[in-house]
C-alpha positions as CSV (number, residue, x, y, z in Angstrom):
1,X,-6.2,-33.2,-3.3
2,X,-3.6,-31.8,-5.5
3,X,-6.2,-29.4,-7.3
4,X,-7.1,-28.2,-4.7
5,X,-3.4,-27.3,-3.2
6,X,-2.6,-26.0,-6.8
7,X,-5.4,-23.7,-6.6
8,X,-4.4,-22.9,-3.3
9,X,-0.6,-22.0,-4.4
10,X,-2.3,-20.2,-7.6
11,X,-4.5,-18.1,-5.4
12,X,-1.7,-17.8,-2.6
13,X,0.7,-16.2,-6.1
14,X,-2.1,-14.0,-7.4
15,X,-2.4,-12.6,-3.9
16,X,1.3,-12.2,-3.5
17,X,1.7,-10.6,-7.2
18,X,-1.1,-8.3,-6.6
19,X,-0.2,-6.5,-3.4
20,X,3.2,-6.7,-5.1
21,X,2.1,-4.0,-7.7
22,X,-0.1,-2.3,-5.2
23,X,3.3,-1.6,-3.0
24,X,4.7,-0.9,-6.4
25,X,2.2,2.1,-7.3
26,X,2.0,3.4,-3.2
27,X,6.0,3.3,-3.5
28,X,6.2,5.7,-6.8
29,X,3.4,7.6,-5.2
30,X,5.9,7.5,-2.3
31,X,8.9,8.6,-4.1
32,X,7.4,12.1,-5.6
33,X,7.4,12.6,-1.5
34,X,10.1,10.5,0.2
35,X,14.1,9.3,-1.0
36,X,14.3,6.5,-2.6
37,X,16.1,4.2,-0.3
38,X,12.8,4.8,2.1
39,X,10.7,3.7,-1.0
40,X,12.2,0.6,-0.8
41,X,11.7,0.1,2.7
42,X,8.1,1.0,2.5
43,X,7.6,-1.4,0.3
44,X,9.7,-4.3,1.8
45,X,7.8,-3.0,5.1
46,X,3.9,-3.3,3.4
47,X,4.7,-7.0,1.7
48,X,6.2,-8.3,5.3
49,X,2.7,-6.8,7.3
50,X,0.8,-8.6,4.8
């Protein structure tokens, strides 16, 4: 039971970190474009939709 909820957790970070730096790299994309202060929206925004 509690391999599978640390695997679960482990998985559930690795997701988490991952579309972390994929907002990360759309949001400096982003800011060539936009202000800052709407880059970090964006990216608050895309982590909250996922």
């Amino acid at each position: 039971i509690y391999i599978y909820i640390y695997i679960y957790i482990y998985n559930f970070l690795n997701k988490t970190i991952l579309e972390y730096l994929a907002c990360h790299i759309n949001t400096v994309i982003y800011s060539y474009i936009n202000y800052k202060v709407e880059k970090k929206v964006k990216c608050k925004i895309q982590i909250y939709v996922y």
